[in-house]
N, CA and C atoms of all chains as a GROMACS GRO file, in nm:
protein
  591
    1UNK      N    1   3.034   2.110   3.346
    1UNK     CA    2   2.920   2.167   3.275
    1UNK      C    3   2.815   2.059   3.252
    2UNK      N    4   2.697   2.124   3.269
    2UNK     CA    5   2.584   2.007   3.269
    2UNK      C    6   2.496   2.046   3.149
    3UNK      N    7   2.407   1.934   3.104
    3UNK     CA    8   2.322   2.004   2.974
    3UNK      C    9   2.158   1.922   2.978
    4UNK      N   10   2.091   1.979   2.887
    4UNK     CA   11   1.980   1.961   2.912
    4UNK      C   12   1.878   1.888   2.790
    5UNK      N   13   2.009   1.806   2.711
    5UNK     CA   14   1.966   1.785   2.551
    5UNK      C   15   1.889   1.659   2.581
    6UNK      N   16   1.909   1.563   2.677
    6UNK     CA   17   1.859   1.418   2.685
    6UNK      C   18   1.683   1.476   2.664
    7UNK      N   19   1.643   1.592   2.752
    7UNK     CA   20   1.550   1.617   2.848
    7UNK      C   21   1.462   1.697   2.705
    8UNK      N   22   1.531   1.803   2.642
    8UNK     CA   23   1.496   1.844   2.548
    8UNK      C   24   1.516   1.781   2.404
    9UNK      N   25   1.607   1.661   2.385
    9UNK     CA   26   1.602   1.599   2.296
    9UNK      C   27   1.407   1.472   2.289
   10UNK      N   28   1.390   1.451   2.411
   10UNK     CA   29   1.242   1.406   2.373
   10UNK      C   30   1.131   1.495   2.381
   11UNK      N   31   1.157   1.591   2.469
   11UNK     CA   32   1.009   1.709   2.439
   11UNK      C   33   1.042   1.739   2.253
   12UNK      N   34   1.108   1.745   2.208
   12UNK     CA   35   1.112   1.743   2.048
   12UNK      C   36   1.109   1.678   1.964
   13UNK      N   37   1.096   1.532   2.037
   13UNK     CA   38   1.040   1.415   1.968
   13UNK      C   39   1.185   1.346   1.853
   14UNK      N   40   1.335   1.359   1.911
   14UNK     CA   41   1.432   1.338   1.821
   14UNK      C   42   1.463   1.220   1.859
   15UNK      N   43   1.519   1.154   1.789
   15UNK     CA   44   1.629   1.025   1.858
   15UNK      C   45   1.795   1.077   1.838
   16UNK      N   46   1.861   1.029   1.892
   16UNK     CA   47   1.997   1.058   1.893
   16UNK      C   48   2.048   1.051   1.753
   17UNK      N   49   2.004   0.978   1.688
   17UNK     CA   50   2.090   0.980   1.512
   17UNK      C   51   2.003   1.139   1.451
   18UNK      N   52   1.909   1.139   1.484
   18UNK     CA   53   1.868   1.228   1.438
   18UNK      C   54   1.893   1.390   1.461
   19UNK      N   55   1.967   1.368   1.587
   19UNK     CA   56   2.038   1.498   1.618
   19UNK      C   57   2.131   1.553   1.582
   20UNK      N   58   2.202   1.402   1.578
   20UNK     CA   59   2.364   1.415   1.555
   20UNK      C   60   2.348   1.436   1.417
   21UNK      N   61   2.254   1.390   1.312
   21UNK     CA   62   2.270   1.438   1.173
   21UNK      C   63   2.235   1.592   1.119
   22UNK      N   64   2.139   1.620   1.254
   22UNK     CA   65   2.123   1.777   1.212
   22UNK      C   66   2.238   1.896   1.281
   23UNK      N   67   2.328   1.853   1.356
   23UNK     CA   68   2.445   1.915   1.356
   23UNK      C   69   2.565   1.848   1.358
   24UNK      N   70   2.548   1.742   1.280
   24UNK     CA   71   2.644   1.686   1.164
   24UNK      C   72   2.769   1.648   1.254
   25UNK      N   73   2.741   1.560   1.386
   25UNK     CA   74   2.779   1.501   1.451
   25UNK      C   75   2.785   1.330   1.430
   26UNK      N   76   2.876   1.240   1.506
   26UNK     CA   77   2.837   1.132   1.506
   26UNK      C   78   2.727   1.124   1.606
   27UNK      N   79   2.675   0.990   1.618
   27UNK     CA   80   2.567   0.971   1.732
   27UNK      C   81   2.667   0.989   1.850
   28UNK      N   82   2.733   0.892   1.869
   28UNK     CA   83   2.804   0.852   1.967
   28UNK      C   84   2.864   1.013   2.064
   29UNK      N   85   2.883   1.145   1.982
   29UNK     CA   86   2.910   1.228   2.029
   29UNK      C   87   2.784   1.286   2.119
   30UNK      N   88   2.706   1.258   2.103
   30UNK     CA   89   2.534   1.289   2.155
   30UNK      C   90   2.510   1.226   2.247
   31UNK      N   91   2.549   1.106   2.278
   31UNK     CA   92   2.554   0.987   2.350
   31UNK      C   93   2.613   1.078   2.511
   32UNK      N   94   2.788   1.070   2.442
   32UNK     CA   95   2.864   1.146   2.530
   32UNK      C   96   2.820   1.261   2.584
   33UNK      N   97   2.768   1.343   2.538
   33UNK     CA   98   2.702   1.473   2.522
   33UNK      C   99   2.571   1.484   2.633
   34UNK      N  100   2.514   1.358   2.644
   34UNK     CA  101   2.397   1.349   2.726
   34UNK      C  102   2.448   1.297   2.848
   35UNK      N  103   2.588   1.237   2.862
   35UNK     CA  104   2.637   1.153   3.024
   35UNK      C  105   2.695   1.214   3.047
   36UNK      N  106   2.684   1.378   3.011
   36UNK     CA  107   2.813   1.480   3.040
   36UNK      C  108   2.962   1.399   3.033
   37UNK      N  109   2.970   1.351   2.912
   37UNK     CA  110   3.133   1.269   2.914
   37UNK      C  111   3.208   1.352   2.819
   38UNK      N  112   3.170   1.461   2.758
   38UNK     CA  113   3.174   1.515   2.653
   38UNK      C  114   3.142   1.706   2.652
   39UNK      N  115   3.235   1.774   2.683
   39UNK     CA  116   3.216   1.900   2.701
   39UNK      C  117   3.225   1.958   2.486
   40UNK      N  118   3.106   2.010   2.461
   40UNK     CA  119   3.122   2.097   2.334
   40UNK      C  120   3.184   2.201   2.341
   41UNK      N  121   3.220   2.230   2.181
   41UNK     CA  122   3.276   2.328   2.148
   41UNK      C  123   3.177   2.421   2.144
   42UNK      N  124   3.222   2.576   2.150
   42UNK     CA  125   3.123   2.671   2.133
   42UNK      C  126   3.061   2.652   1.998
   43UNK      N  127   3.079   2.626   1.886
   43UNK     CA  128   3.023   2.625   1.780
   43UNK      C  129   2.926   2.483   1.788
   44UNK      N  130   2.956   2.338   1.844
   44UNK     CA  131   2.875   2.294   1.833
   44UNK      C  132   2.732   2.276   1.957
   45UNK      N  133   2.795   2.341   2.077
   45UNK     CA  134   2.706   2.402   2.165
   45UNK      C  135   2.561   2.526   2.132
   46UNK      N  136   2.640   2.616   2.018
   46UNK     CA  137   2.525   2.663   1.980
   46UNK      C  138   2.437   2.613   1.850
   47UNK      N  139   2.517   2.528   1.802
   47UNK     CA  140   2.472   2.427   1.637
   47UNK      C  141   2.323   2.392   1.754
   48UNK      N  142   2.331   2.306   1.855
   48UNK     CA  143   2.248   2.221   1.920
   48UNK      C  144   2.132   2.263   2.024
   49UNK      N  145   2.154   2.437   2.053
   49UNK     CA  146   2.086   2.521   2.103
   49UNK      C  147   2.004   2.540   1.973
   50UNK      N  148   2.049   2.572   1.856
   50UNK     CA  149   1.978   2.635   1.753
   50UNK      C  150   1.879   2.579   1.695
   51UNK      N  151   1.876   2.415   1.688
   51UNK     CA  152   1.794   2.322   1.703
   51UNK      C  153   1.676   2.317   1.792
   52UNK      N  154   1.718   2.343   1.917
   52UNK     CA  155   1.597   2.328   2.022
   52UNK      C  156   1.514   2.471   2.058
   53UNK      N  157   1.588   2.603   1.954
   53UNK     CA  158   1.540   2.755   1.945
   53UNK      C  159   1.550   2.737   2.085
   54UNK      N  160   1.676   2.778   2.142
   54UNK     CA  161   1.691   2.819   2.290
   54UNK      C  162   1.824   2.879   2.321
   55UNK      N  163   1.818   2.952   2.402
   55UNK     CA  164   1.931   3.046   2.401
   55UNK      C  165   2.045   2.933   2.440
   56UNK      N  166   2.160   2.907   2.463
   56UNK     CA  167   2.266   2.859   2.437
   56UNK      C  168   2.271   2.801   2.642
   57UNK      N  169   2.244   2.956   2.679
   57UNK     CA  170   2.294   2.915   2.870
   57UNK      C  171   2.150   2.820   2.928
   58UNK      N  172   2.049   2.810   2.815
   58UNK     CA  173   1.929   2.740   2.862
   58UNK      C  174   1.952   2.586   2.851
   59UNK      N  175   2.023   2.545   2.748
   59UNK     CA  176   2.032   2.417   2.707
   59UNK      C  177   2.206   2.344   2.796
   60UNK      N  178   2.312   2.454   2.789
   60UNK     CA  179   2.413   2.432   2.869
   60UNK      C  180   2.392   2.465   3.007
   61UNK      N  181   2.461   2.438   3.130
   61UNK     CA  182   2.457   2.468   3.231
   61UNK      C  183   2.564   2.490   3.341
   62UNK      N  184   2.628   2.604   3.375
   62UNK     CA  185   2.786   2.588   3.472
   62UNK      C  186   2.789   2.458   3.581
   63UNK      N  187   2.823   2.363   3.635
   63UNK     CA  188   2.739   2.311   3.740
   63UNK      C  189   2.728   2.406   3.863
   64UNK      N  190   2.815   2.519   3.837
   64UNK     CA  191   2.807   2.608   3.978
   64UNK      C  192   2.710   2.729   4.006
   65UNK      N  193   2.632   2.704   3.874
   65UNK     CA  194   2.515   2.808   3.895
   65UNK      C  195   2.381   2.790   3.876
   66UNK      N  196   2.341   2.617   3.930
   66UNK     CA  197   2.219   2.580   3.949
   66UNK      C  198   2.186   2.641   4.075
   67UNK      N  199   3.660   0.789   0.335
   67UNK     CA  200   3.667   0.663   0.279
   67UNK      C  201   3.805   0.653   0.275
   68UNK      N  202   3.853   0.778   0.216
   68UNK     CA  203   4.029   0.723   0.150
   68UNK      C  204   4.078   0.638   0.341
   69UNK      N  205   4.069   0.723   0.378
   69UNK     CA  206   4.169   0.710   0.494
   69UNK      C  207   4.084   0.530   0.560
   70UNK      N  208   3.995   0.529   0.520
   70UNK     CA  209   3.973   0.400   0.612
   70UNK      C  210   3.987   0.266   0.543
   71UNK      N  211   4.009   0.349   0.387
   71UNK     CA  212   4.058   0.227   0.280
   71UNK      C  213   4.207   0.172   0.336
   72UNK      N  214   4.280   0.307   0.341
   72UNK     CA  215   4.482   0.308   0.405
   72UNK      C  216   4.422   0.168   0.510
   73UNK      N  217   4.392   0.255   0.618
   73UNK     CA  218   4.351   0.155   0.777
   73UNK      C  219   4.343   0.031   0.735
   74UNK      N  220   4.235  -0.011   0.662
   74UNK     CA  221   4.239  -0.179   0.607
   74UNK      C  222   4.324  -0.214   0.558
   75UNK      N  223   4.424  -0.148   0.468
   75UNK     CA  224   4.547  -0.203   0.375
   75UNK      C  225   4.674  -0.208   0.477
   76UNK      N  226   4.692  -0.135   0.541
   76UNK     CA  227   4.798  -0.110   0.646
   76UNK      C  228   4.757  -0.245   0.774
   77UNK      N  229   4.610  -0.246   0.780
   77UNK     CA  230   4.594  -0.393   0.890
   77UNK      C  231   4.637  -0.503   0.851
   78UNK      N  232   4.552  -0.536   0.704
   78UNK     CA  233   4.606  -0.656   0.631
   78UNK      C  234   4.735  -0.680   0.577
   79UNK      N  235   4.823  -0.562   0.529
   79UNK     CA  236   4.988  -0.574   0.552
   79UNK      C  237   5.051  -0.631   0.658
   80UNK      N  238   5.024  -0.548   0.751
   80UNK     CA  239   5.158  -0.606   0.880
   80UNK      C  240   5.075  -0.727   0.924
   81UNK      N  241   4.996  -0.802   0.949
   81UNK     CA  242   4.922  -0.938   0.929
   81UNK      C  243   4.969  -1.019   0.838
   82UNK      N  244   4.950  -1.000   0.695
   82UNK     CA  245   5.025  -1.081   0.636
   82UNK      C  246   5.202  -1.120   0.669
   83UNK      N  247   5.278  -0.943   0.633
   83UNK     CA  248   5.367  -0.994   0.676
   83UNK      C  249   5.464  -1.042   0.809
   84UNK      N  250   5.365  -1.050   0.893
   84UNK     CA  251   5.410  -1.092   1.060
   84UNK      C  252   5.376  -1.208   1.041
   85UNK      N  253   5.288  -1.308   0.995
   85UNK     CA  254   5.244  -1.383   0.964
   85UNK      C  255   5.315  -1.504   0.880
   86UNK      N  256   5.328  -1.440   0.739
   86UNK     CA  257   5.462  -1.489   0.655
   86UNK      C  258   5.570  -1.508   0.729
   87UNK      N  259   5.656  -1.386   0.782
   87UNK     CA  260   5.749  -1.432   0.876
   87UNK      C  261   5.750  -1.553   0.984
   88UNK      N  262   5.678  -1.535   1.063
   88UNK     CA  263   5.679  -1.643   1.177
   88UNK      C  264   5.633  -1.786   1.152
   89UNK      N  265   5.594  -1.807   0.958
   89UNK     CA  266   5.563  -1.935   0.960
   89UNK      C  267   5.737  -1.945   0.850
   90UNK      N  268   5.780  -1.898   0.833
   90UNK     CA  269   5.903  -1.930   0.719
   90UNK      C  270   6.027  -1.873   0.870
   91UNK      N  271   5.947  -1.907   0.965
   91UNK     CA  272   6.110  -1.863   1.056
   91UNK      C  273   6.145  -2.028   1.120
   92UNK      N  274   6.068  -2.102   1.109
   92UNK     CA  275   6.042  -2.219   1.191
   92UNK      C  276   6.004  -2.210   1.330
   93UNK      N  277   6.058  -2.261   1.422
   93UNK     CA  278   6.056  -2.253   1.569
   93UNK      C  279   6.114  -2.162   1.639
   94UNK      N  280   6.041  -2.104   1.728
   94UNK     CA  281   6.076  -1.927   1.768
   94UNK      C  282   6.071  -1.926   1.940
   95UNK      N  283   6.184  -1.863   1.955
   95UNK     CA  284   6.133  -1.862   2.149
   95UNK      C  285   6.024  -1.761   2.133
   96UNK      N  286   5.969  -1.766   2.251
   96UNK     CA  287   5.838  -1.741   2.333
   96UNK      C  288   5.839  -1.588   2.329
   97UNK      N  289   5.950  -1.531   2.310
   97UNK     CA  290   5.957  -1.398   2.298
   97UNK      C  291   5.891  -1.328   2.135
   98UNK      N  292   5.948  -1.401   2.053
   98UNK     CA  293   5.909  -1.375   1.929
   98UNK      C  294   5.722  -1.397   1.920
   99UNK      N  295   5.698  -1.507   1.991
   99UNK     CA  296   5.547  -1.568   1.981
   99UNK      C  297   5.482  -1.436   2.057
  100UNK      N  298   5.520  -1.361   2.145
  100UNK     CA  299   5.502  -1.255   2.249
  100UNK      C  300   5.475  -1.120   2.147
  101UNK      N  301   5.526  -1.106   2.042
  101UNK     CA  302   5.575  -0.992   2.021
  101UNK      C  303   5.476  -1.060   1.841
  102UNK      N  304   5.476  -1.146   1.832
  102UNK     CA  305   5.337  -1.156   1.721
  102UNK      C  306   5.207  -1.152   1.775
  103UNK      N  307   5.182  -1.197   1.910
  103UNK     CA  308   5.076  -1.170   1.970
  103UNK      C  309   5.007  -1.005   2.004
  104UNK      N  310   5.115  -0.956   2.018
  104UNK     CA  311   5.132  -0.818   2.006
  104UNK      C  312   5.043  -0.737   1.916
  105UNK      N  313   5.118  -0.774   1.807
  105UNK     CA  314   5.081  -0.758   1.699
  105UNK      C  315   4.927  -0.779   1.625
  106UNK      N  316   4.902  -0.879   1.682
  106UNK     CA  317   4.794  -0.968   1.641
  106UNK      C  318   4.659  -0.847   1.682
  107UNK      N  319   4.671  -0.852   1.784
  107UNK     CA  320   4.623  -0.757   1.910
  107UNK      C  321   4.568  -0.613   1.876
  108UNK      N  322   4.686  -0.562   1.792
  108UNK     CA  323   4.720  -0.408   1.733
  108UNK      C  324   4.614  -0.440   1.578
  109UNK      N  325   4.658  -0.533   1.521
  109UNK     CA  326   4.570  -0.568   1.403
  109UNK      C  327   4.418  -0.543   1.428
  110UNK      N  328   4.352  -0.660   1.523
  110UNK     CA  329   4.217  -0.618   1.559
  110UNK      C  330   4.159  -0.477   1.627
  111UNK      N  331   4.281  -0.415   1.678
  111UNK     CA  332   4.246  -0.314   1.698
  111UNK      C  333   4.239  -0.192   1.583
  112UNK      N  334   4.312  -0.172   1.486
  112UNK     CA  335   4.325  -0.161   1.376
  112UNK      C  336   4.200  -0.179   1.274
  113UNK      N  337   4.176  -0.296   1.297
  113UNK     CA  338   4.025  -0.301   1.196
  113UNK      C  339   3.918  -0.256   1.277
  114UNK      N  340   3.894  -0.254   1.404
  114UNK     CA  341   3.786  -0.211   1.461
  114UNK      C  342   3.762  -0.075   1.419
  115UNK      N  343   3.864  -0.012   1.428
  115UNK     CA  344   3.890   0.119   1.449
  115UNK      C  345   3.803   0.141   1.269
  116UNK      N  346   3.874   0.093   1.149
  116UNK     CA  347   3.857   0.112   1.036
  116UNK      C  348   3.692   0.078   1.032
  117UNK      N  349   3.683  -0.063   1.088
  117UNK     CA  350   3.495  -0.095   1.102
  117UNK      C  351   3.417   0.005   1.136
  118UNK      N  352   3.469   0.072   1.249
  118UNK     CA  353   3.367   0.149   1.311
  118UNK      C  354   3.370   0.312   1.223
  119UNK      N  355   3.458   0.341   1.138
  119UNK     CA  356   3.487   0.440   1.068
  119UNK      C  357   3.360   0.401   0.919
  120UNK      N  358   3.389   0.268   0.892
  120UNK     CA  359   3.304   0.251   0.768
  120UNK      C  360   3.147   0.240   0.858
  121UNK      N  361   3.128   0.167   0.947
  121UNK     CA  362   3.006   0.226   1.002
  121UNK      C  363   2.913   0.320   0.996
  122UNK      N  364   3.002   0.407   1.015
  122UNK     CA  365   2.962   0.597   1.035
  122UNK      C  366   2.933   0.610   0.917
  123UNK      N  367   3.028   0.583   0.806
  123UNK     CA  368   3.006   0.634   0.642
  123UNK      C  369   2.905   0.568   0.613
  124UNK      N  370   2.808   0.415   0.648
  124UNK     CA  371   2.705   0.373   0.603
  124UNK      C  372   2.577   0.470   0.651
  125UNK      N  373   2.584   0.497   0.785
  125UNK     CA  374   2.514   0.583   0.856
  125UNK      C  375   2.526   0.713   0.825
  126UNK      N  376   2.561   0.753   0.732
  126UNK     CA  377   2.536   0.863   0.648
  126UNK      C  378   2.582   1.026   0.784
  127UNK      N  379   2.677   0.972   0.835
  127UNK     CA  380   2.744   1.062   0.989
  127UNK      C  381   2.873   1.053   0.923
  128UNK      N  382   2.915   1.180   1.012
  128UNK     CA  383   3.047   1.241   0.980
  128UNK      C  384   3.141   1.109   1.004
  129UNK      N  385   3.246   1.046   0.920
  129UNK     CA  386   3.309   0.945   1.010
  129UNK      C  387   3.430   1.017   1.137
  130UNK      N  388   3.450   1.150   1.111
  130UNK     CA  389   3.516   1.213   1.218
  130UNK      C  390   3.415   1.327   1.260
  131UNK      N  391   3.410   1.348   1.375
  131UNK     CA  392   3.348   1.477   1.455
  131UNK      C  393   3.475   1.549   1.541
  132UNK      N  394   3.407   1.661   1.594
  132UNK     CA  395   3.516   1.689   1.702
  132UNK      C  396   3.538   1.654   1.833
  133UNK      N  397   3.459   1.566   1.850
  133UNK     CA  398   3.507   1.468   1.965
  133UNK      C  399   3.595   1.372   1.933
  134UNK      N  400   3.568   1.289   1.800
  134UNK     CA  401   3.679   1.246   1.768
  134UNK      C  402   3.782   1.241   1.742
  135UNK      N  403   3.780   1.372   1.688
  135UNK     CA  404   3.903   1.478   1.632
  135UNK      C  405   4.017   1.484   1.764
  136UNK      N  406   3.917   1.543   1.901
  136UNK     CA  407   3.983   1.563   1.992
  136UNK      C  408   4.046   1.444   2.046
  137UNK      N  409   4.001   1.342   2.061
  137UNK     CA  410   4.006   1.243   2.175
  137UNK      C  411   4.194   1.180   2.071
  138UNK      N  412   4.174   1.186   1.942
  138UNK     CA  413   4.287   1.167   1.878
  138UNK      C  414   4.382   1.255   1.853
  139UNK      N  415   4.333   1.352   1.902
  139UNK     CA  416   4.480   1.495   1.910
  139UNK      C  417   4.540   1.434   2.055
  140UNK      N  418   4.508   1.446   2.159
  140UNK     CA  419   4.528   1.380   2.349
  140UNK      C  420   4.625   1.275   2.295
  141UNK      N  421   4.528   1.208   2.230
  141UNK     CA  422   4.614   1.029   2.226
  141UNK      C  423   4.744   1.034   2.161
  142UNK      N  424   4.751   1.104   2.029
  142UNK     CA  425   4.883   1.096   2.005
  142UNK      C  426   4.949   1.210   2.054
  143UNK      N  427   4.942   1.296   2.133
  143UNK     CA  428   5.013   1.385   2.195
  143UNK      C  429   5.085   1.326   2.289
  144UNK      N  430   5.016   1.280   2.378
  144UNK     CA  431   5.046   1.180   2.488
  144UNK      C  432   5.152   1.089   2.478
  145UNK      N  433   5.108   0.989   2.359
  145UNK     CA  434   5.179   0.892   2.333
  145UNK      C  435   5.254   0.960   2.318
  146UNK      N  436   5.323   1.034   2.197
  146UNK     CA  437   5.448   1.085   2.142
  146UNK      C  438   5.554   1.123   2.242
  147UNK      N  439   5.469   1.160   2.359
  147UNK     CA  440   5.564   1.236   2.490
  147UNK      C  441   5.620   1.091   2.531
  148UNK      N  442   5.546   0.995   2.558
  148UNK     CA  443   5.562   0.885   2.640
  148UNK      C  444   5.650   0.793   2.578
  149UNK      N  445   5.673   0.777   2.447
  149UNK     CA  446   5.754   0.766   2.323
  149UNK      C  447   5.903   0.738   2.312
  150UNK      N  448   5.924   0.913   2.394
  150UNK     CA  449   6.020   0.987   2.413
  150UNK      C  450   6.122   0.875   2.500
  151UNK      N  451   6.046   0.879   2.598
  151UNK     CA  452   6.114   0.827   2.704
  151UNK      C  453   6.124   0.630   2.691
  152UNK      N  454   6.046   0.605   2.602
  152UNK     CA  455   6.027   0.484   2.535
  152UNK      C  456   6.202   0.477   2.445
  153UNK      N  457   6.205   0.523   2.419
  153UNK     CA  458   6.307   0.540   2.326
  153UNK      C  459   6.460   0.577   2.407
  154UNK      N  460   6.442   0.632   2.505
  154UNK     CA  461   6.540   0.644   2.579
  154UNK      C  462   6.575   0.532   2.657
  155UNK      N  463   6.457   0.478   2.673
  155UNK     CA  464   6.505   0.335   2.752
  155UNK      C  465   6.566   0.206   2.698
  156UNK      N  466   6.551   0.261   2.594
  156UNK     CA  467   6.593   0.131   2.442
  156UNK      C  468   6.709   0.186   2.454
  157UNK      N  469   6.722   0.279   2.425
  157UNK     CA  470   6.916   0.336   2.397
  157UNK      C  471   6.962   0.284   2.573
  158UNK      N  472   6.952   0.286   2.675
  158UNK     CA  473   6.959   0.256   2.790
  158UNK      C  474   6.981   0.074   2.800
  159UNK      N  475   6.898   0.014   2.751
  159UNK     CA  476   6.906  -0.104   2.766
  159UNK      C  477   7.011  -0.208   2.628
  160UNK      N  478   6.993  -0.082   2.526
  160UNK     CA  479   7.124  -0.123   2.421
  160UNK      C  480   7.224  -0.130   2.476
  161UNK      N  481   7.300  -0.039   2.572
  161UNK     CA  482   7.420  -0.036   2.603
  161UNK      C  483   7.440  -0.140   2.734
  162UNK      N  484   7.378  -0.166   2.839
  162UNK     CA  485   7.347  -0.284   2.897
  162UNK      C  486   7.345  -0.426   2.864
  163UNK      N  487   7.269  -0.433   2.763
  163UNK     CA  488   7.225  -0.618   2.737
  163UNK      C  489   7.245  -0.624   2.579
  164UNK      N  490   7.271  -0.766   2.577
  164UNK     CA  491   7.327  -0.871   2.452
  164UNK      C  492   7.196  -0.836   2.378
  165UNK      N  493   7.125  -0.742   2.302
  165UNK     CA  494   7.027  -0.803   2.213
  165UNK      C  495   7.046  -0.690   2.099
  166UNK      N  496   6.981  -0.820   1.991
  166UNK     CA  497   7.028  -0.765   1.839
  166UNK      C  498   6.949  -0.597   1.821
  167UNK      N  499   7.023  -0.514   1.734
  167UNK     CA  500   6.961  -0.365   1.704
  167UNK      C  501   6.833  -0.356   1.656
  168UNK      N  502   6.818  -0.441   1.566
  168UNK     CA  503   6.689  -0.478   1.470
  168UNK      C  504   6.563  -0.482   1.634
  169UNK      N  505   6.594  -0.618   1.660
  169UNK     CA  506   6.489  -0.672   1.788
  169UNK      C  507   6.469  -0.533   1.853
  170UNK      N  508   6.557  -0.425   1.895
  170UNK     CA  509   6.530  -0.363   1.998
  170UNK      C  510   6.471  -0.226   1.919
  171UNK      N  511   6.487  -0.221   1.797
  171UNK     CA  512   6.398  -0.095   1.739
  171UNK      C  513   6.265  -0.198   1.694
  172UNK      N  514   6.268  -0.276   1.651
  172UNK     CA  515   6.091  -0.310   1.645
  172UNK      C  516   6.059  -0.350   1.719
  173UNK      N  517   6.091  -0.377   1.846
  173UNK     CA  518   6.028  -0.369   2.025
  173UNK      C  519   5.947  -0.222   2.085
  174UNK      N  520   6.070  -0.138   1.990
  174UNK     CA  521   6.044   0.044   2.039
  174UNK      C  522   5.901   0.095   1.966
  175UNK      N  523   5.913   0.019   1.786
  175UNK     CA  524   5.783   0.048   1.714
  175UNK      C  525   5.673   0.004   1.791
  176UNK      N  526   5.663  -0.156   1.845
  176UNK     CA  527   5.547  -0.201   1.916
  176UNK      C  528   5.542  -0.136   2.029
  177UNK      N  529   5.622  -0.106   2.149
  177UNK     CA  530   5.558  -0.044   2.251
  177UNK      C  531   5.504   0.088   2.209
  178UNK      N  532   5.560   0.169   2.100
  178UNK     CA  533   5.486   0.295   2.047
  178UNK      C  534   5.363   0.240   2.010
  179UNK      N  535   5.358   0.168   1.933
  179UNK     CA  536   5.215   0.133   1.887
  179UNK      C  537   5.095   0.062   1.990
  180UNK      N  538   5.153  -0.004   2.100
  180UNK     CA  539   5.073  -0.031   2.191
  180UNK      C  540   5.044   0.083   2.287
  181UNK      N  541   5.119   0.182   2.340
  181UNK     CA  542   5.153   0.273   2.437
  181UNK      C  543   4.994   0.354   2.322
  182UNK      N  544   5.018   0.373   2.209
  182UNK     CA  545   4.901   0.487   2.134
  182UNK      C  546   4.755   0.425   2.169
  183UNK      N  547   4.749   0.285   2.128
  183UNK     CA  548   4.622   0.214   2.157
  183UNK      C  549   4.595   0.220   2.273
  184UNK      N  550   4.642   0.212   2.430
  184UNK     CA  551   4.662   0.201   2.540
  184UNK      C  552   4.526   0.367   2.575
  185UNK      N  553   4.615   0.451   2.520
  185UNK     CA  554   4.616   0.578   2.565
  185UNK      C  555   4.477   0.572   2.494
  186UNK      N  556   4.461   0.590   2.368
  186UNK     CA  557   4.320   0.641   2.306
  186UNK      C  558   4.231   0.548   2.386
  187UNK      N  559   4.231   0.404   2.452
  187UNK     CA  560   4.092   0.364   2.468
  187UNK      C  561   4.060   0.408   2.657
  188UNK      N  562   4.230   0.456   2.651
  188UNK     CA  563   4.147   0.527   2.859
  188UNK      C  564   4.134   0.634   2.848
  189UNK      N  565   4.128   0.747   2.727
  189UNK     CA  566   4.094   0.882   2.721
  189UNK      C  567   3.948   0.861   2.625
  190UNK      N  568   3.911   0.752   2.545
  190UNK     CA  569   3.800   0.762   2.508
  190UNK      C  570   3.675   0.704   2.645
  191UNK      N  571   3.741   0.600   2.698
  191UNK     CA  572   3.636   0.590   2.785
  191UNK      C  573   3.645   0.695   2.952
  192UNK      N  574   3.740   0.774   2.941
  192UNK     CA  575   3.686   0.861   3.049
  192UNK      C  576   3.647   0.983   3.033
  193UNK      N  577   3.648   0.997   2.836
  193UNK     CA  578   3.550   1.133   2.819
  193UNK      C  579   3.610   1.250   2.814
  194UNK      N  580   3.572   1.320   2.779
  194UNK     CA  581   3.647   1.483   2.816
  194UNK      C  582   3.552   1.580   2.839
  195UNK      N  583   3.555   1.541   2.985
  195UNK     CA  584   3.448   1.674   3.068
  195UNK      C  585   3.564   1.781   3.064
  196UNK      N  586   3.577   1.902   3.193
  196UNK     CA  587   3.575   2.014   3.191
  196UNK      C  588   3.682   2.005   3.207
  197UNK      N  589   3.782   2.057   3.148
  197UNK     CA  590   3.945   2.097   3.200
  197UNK      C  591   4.010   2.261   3.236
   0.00000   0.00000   0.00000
């Protein structure tokens, strides 16, 4: 699964602590989260959609259905 | 906090007393020096672990998430399995070779305790993509 937070984490002007504090993550999970090293849970997959007001399959990605 | 207070008290314990010991034992074969080095090893790993926990709590971040959560459910799952057979090899090599009971159960604690550290830092650095 691929994601799109690095990309949408600066069109929103965040830094990584600042993400991870608004869905009450460490940084380091954000980190992971952006090198795809790190697959989310559904709850914090949509915590981080809800942030960027985007539907959930916009910000996640299957890699098999680019 | 509680838990990373334990972590520091539990580092600086078996430090002190591995420490105490090996200077009130006098002169020790190379095995004993082996098996405080060990130790030594597990200690710094031990406080890192607690450092990087008080870190998080300065940084006003969860000091556990569920990545962390996860990556430490794997590790001691793992280990515990691997443990198993850790332990079987000790009863295996008891009945084989001359060495004292004591030596060969706190040989079994350290390879458990190294075998756990082992495991958490090649499942933290290869991540947990898609399974």
């Amino acid at each position: 699964m691929n994601n799109r937070i690095k990309e949408l984490r600066a069109r929103h002007n965040l830094t990584q602590e600042e993400l991870a504090r608004l869905v009450n993550v460490r940084r380091e999970t954000i980190v992971f989260l952006e090198k795809n090293r790190y697959v989310p849970s559904l709850k914090l997959a949509y915590d981080i959609s809800k942030v960027f007001a985007l539907p959930i399959e916009e910000v996640f990605v299957f890699a098999g259905e680019r | 906090m509680k838990k990373t207070s334990i972590a520091f008290l539990v580092a600086l314990l078996v430090l002190a007393t591995s420490t105490w010991f090996m200077s009130s034992s006098g002169s020790l074969p190379a095995a004993e020096w082996i098996q405080y080095l060990v130790i030594l090893v597990l200690v710094i790993f031990g406080l890192w672990f607690a450092f990087r926990r008080l870190g998080s709590a300065r940084r006003n971040e969860p000091v556990e998430d569920e990545m962390s959560k996860r990556i430490m459910t794997k590790a001691s799952s793992l280990s515990y399995f691997i443990s198993l057979y850790i332990w079987v090899a000790v009863i295996y090599i008891k009945d084989r070779v001359n060495i004292d009971t004591e030596v060969l159960i706190g040989s079994g604690i350290l390879a458990m305790a190294v075998v756990f550290a082992v495991i958490w830092v090649i499942i933290y650095l290869r991540g947990q993509r898609n399974e």
